[in-house]
C-alpha positions as CSV (number, residue, x, y, z in Angstrom):
1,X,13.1,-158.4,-87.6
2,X,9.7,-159.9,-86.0
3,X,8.2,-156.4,-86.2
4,X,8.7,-156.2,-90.0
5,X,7.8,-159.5,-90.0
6,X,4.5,-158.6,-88.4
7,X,4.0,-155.8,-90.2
8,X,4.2,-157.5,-93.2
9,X,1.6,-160.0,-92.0
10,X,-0.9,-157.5,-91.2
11,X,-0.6,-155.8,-94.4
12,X,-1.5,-158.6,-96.1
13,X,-4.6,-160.1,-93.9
14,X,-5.8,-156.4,-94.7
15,X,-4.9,-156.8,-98.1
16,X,-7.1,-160.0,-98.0
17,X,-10.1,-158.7,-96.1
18,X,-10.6,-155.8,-98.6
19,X,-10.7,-158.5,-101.7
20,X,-12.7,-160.8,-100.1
21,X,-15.4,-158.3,-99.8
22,X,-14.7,-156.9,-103.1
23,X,-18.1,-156.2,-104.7
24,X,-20.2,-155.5,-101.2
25,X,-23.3,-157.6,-99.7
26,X,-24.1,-161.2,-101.5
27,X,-27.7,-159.2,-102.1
28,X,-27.3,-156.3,-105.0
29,X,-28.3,-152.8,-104.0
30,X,-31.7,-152.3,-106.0
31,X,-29.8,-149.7,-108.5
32,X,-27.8,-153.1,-109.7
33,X,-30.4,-154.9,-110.1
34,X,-32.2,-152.1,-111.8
35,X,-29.5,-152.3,-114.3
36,X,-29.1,-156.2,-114.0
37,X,-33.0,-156.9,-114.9
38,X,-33.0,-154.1,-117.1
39,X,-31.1,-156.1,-120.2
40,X,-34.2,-158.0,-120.9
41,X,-33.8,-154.7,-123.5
42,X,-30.8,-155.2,-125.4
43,X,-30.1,-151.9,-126.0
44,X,-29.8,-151.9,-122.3
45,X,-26.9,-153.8,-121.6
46,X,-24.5,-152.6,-119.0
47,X,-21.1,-154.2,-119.6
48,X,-17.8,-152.7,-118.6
49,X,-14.8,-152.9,-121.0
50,X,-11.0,-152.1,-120.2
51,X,-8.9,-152.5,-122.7
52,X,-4.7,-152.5,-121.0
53,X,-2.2,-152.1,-123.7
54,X,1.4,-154.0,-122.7
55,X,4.6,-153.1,-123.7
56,X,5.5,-157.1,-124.2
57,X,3.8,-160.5,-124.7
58,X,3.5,-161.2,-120.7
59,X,4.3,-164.8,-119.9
60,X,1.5,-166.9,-120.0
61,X,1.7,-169.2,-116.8
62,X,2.5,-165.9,-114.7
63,X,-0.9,-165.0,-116.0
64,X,-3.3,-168.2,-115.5
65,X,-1.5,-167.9,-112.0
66,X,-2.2,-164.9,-111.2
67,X,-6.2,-165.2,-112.5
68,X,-5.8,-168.5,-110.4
69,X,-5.0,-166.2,-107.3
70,X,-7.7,-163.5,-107.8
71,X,-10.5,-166.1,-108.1
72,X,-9.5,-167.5,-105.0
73,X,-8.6,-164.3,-103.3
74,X,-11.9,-162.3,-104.9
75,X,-15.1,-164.2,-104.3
76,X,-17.1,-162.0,-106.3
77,X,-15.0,-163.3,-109.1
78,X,-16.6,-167.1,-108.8
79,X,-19.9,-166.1,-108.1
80,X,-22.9,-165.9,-110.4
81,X,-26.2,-164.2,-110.2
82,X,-29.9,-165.9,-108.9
83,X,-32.7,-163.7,-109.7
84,X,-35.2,-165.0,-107.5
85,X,-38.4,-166.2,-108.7
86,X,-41.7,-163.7,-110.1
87,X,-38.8,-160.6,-109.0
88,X,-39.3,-161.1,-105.4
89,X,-36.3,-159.0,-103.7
90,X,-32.9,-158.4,-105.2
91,X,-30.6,-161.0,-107.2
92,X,-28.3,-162.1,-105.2
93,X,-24.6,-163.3,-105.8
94,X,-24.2,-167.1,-105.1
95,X,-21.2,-169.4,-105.3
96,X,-21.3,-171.4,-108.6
97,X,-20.5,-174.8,-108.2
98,X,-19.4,-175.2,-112.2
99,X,-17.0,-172.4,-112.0
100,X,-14.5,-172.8,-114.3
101,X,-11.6,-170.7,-115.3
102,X,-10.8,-171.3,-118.5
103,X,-14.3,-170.5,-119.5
104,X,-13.4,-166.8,-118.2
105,X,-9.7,-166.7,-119.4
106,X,-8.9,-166.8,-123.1
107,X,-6.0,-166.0,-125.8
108,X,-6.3,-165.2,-128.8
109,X,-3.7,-163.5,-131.4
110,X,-4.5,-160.3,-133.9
111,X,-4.3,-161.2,-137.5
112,X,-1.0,-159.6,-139.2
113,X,-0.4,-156.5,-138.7
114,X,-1.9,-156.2,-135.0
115,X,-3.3,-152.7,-135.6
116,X,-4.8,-150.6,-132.9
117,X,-7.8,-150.5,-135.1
118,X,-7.7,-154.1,-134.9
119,X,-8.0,-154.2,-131.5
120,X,-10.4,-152.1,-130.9
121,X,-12.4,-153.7,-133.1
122,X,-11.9,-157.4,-131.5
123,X,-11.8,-155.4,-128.2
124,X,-16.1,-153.8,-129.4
125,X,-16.6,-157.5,-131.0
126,X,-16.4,-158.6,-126.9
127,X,-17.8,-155.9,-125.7
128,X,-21.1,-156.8,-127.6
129,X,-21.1,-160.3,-127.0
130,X,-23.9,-160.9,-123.8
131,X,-22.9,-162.8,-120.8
132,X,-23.8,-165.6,-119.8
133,X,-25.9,-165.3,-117.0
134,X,-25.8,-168.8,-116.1
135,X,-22.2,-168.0,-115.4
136,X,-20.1,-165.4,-113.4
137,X,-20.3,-162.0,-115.4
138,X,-16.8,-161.7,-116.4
139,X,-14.4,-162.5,-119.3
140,X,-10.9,-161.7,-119.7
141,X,-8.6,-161.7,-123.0
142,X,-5.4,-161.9,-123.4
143,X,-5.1,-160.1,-126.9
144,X,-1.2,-161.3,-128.7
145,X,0.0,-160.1,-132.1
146,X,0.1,-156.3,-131.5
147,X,2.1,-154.3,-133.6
148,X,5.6,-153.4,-131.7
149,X,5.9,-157.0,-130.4
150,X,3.2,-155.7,-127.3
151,X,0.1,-157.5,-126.3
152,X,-3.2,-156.2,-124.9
153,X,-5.6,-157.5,-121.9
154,X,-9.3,-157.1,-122.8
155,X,-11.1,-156.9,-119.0
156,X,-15.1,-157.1,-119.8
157,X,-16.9,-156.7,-116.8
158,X,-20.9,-156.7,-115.9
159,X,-21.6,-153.2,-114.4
160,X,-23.6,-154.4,-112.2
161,X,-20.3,-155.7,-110.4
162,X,-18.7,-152.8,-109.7
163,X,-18.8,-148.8,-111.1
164,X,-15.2,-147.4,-112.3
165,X,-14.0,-146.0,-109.4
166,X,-14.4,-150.0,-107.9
167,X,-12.2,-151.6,-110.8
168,X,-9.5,-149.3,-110.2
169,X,-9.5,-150.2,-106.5
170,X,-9.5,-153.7,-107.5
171,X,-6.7,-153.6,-110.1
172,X,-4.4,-151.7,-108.1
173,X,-4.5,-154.2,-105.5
174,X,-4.2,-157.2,-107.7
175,X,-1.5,-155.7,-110.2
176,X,2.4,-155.8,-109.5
177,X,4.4,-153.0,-109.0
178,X,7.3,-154.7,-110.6
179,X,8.4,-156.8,-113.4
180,X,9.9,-159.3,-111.0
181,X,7.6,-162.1,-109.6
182,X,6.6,-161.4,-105.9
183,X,5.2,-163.9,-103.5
184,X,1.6,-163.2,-102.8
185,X,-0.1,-163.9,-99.6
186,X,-2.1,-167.3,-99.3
187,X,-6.1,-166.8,-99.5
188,X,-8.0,-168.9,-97.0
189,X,-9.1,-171.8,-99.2
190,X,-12.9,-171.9,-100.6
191,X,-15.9,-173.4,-98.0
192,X,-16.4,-176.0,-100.7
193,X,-19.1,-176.6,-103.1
194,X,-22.3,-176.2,-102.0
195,X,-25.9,-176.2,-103.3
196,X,-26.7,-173.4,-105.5
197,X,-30.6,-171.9,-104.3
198,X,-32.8,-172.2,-106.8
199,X,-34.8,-169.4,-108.1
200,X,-37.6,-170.5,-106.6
201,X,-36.3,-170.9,-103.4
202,X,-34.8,-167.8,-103.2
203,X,-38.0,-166.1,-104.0
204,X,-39.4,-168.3,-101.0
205,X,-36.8,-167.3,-98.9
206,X,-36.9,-163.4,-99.4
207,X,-40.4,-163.2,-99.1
208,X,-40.5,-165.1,-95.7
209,X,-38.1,-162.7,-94.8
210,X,-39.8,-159.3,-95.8
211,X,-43.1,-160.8,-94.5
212,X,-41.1,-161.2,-90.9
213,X,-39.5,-157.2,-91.5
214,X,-43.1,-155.8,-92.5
215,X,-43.8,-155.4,-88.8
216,X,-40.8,-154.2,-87.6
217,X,-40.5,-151.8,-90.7
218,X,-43.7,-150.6,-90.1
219,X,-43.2,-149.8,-86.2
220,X,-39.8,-148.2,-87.0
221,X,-41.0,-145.9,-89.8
222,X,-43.6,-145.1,-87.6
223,X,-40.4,-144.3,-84.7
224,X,-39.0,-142.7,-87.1
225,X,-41.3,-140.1,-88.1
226,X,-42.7,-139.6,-84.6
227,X,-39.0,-138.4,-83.7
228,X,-38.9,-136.1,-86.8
229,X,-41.6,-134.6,-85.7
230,X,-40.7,-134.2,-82.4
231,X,-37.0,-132.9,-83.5
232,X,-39.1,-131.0,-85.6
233,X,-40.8,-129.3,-83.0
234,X,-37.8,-128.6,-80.4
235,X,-35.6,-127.9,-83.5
236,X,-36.6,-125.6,-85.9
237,X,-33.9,-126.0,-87.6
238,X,-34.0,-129.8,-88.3
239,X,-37.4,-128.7,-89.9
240,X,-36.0,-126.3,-92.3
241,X,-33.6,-129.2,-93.7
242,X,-36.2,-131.6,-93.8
243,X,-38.1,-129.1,-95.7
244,X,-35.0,-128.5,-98.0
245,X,-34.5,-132.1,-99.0
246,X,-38.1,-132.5,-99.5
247,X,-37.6,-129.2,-102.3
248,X,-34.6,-130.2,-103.4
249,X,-36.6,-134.0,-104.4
250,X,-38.8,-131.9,-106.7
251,X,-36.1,-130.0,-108.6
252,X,-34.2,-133.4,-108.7
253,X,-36.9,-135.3,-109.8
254,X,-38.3,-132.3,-112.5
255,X,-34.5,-132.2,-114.0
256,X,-35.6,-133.4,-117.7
257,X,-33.1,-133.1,-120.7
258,X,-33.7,-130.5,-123.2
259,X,-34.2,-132.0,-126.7
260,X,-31.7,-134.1,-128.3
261,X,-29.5,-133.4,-131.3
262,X,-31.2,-134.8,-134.7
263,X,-27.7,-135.9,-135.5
264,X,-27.7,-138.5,-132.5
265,X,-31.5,-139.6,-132.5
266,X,-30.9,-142.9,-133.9
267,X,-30.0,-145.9,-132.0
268,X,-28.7,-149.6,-132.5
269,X,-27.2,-153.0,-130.6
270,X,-23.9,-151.9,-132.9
271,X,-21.0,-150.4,-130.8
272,X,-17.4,-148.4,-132.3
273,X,-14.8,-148.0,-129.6
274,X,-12.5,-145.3,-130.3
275,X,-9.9,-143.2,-128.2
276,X,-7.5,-140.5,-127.6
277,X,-4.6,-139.9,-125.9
278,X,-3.0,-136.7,-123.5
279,X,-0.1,-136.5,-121.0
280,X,-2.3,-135.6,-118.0
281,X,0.2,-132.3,-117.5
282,X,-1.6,-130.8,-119.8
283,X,-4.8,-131.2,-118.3
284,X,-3.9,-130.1,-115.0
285,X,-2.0,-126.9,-116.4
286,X,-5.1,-126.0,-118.4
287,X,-6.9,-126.3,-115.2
288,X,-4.8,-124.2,-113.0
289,X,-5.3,-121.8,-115.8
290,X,-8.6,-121.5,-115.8
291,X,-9.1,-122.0,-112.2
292,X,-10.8,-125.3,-112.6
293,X,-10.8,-128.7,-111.7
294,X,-9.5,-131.2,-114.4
295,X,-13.1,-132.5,-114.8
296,X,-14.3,-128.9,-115.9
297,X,-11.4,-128.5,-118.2
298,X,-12.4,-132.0,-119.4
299,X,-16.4,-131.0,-120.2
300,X,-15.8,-128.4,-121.5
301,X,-13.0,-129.7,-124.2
302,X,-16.0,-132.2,-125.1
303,X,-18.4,-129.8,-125.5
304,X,-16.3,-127.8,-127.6
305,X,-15.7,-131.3,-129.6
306,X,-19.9,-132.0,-130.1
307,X,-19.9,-128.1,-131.4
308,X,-17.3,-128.4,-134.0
309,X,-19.2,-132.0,-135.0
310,X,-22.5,-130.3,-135.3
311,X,-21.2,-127.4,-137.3
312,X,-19.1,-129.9,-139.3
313,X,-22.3,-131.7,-140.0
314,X,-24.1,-128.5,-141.3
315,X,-26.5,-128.6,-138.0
316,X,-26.8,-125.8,-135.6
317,X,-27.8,-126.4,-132.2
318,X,-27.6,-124.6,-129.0
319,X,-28.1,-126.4,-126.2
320,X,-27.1,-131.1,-126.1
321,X,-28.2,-133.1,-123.4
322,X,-25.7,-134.5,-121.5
323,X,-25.4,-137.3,-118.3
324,X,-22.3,-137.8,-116.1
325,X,-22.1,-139.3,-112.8
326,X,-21.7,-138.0,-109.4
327,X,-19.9,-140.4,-107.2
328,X,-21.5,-140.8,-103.9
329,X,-18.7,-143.0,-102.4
330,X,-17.7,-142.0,-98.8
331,X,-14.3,-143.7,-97.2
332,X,-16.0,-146.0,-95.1
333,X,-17.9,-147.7,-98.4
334,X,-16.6,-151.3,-100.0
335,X,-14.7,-151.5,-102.7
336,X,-16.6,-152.4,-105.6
337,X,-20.1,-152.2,-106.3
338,X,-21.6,-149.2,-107.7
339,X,-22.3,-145.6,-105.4
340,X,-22.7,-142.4,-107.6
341,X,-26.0,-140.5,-108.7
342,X,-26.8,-139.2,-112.2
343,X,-26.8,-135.8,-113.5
344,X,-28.6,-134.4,-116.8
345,X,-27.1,-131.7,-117.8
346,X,-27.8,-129.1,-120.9
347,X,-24.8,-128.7,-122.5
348,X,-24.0,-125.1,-123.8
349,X,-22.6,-125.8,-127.6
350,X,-23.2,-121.9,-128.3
351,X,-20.2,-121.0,-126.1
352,X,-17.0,-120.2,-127.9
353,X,-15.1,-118.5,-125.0
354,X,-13.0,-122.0,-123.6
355,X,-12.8,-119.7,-120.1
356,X,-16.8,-119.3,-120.1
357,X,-17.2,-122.8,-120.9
358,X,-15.5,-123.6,-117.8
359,X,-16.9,-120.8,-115.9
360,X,-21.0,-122.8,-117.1
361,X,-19.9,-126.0,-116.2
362,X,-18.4,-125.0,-112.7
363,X,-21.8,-123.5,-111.9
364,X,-23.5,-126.5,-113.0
365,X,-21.5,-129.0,-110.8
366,X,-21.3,-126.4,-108.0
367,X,-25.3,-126.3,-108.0
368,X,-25.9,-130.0,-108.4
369,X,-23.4,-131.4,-105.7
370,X,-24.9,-128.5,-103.4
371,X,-28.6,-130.4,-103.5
372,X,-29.1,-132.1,-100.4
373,X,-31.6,-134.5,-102.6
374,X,-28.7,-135.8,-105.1
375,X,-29.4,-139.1,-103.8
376,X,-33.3,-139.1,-104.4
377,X,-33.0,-141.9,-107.2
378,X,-30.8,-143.9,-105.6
379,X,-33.6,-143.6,-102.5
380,X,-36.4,-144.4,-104.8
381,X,-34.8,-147.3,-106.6
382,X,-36.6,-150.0,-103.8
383,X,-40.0,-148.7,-104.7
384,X,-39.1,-149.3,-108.6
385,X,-37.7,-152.5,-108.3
386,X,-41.1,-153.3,-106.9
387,X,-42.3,-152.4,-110.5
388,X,-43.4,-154.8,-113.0
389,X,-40.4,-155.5,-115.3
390,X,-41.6,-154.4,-118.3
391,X,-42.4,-150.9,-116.6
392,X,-38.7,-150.4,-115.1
393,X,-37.1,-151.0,-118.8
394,X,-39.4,-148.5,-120.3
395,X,-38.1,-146.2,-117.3
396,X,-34.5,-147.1,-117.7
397,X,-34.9,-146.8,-121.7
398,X,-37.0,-143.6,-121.2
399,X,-34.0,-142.1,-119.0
400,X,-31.3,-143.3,-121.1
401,X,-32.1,-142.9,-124.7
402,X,-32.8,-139.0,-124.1
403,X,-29.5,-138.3,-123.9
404,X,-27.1,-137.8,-126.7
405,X,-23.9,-138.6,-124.8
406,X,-22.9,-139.7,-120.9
407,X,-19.6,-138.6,-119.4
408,X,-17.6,-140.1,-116.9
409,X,-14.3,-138.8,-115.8
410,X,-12.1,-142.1,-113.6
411,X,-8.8,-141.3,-111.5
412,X,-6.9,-144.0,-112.2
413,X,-3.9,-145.9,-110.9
414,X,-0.9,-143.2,-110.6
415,X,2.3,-145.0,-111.0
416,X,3.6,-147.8,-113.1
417,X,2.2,-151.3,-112.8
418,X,2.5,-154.6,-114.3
419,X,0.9,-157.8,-115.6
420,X,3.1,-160.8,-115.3
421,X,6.3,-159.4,-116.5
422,X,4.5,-157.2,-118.9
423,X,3.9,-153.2,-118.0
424,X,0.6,-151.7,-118.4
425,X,1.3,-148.6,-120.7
426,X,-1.9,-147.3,-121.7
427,X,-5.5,-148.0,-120.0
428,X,-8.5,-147.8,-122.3
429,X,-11.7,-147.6,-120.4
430,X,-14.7,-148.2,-122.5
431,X,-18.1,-148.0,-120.3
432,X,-21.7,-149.1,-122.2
433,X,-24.0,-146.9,-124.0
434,X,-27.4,-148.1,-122.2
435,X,-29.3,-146.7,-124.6
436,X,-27.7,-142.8,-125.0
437,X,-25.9,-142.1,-128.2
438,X,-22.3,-142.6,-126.9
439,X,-20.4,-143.2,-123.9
440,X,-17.0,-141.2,-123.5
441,X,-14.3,-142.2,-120.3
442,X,-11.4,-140.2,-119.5
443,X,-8.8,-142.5,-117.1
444,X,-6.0,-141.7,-116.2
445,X,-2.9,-143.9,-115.8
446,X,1.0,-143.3,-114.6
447,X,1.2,-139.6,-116.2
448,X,-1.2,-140.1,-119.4
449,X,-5.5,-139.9,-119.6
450,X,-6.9,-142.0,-122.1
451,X,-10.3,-141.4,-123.7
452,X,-12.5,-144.3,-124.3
453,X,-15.3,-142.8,-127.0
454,X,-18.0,-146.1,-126.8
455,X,-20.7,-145.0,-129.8
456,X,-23.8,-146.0,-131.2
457,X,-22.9,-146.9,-134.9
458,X,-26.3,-145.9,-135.6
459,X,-26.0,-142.7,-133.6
460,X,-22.5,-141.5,-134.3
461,X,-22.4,-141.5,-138.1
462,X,-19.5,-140.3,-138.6
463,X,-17.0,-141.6,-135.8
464,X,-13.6,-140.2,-137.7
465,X,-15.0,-137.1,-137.8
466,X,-16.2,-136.3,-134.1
467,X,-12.5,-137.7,-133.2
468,X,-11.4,-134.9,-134.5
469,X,-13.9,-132.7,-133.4
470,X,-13.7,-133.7,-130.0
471,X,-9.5,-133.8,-130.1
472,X,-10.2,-130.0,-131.3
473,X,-12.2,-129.3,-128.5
474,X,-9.9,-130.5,-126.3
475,X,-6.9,-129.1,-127.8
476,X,-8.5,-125.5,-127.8
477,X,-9.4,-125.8,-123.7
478,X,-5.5,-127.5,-123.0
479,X,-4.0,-124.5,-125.2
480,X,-5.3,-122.5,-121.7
481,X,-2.2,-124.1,-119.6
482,X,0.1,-123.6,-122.6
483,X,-0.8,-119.8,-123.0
484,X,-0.3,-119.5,-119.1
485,X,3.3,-120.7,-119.2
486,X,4.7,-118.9,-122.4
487,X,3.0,-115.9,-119.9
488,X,5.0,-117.2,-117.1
489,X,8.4,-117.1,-119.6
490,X,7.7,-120.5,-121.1
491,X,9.8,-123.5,-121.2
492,X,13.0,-124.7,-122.7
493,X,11.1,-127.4,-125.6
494,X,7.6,-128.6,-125.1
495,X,7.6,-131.8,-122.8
496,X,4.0,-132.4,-123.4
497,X,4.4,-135.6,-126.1
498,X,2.0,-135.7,-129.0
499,X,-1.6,-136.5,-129.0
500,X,-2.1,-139.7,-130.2
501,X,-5.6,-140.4,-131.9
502,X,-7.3,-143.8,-131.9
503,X,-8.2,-144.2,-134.6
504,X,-8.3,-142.2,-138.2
505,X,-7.8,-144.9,-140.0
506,X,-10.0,-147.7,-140.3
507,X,-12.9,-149.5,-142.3
């Protein structure tokens, strides 16, 4: 009994220790504050929105107390941004002394009939709003009314917080695992309320501190390169992948996007959130069919979506540019924050074979994970931060807007969890268009991947019709799995349930 009893103990101290530094250092990485200083361009925002669908109307005080446990348990969560003064150093995450929850947690109820459509449109409504940055970037909706007697739980979060992968650590440490109430263990109580810094003296502070490091800095870089140089010598070998990363860096940093599509040129501070539904079997048969990975099968449905639009549209075009992330993430890195690299990546819409689709993406990933230089930006992002502002948006806008769609594929939480007394059953993840023409999120969650389609009104004309498209292009790379099994003998009934589309209705 006292080892179980122990056991149980440790588990939860560990359980503690990995919320409390949810989020990483109290300093952002200069990436984050890249993207955090960066929304002095509206177009640039970088918020976060997950939109969890509930089979029932959860219990309301089960839900302030749980929120009342996170804050506690999750600094990050009651902590607000200082940029310090004239953009000397990072912005740092301080304790706010005025935190208050009900600022963060709301209710609100769908007018009659509690569409899907509906939400998503309340859900975009929030997405749009700005934070504010005198406050801690977070808000959290619980959405009543739904059609079905269900709720939803809007979750809008700054990006600059944490990247996808990080939510998904968080949530399925915080979620239950059963209807039932559990006891949760206690968090140490809060230091108190101290002093927030003021900009000013953060700036004073940071700058006294890089004045003391310039020295130090400056003999260890020099350390530094004299040992290169002497590995260099006695190594040959070290040389030759010093020399690689230092070629890899150019054909990194000389990646530019081919043109964009005239049908996605235009942008706006107006966002549509759409989505679509699969059973995630069907994904992973397609994949062992084409001797993929579920991401390629994924790109390459899309692609086969933004064809069909194009030609829909009466525009042919050969070749879209396309960004998804590469996450750098190693096991040894905090939950939270933000770790991946970005990729451009010409996408071929004059492929009709599915199988050669795959075959042009694989190549693709294959070559860009293989460049020893994949995390030259994230390298180089000190040196820009250093930029005057106006300079880094122009960058960040320059980056951004040339690309007609960003793609971002999220292993979510496997098995069935709950809110309250309330079960998650679908999980829409809806990540900002900073600038490109659309954002588009496939999650997965207990058996089913959701795709959250985040457009540009101004870019994505016609957001009914590349639904479609894009459920086409999808369909025709998943019908890969199904033609491999009616090979195999087939099956007794299809198990895979139907695709649900979000939405073809609407205003």
């Amino acid at each position: 009994m006292s080892s179980s009893i122990g056991n149980a103990e440790a588990l939860n101290n560990d359980l503690l220790a990995e919320l409390r530094d949810w989020g990483g250092p109290a300093e952002m990485s200069a990436f984050e504050a890249v993207m955090w200083r960066a929304e002095v361009d509206p177009r640039l925002r970088s918020t976060t929105t997950s939109v969890l669908v509930l089979d029932r109307n959860p219990d309301w005080a089960r839900v302030l107390a749980g929120h009342k446990w996170v804050v506690m348990a999750v600094p990050r969560f009651r902590q607000r941004v200082v940029d310090p003064a004239f953009g000397v150093g990072n912005p740092v995450w301080v304790e706010d002394p005025d935190f208050h929850l009900d600022y963060h947690l709301r209710r609100v109820r769908l007018p009659e009939p509690g569409s899907e459509r509906q939400l998503f449109d309340l859900a975009q409504t929030l997405a749009m709003t700005p934070f504010d940055k005198a406050r801690s970037p977070w808000e959290a909706t619980l959405v009543e009314g739904l059609e079905g007697d269900r709720a939803a739980y809007v979750l809008k979060l700054h990006h600059a917080t944490s990247d996808g992968l990080g939510i998904i650590q968080l949530l399925a440490r915080v979620l239950g695992r059963q209807r039932e109430a559990s006891e949760r263990p206690v968090p140490p109580k809060s230091e108190g309320r101290r002093r927030m810094p003021t900009p000013a003296k953060l700036a004073s502070r940071q700058l006294r501190n890089s004045l003391f490091a310039l020295p130090s800095e400056a003999a260890g870089t020099v350390s530094t390169l004299t040992r290169a140089l002497a590995q260099w010598i006695r190594n040959p070998g070290a040389a030759r992948k010093g020399m690689d990363y230092l070629s890899s860096s150019r054909r990194v940093l000389a990646n530019k996007p081919v043109a964009g599509s005239g049908l996605f040129k235009r942008r706006s501070l107006s966002w549509r959130f759409d989505g679509i539904e699969y059973p995630l079997a069907d994904f992973k048969a397609a994949a062992k069919a084409a001797q993929g990975s579920l991401n390629d099968v994924f790109l390459a449905g899309l692609v086969g979506g933004f064809r069909r639009y194009h030609d829909e549209m009466g525009v042919t075009l050969d070749r879209m540019p396309i960004g998804f992330p590469i996450s750098l993430r190693t096991e040894g890195d905090p939950m939270g924050g933000n770790k991946f690299a970005g990729s451009q990546y010409a996408a071929p819409l004059d492929i009709d074979d599915p199988v050669e689709r795959v075959r042009h993406i694989q190549k693709f990933v294959r070559d860009t994970r293989a460049e020893p230089a994949l995390d030259i930006m994230i390298r180089l992002m000190p040196a820009v931060t250093r930029l005057p502002l106006a300079a880094v948006t122009a960058m960040t806008a320059d980056f951004t807007t040339a690309q007609d769609a960003q793609i971002s594929n999220v292993p979510g939480i496997p098995y069935p969890v709950y809110m309250a007394d309330a079960e998650i059953k679908q999980f829409w993840p809806f990540a900002p268009v900073p600038g490109c023409g659309m954002m588009v999120v496939m999650m997965s969650h207990n058996g089913r991947c959701f795709i959250g389609i985040n457009s540009d009104r101004a870019a994505v004309t016609e957001p009914e019709l590349l639904v479609e498209c894009l459920c086409a292009g999808i369909d025709e790379v998943l019908a890969l799995g199904k033609s491999a099994v009616s090979t195999q003998g087939g099956r007794a009934g299809e198990r895979r349930m139907k695709r649900k589309v979000r939405p073809l209705e609407g205003p």
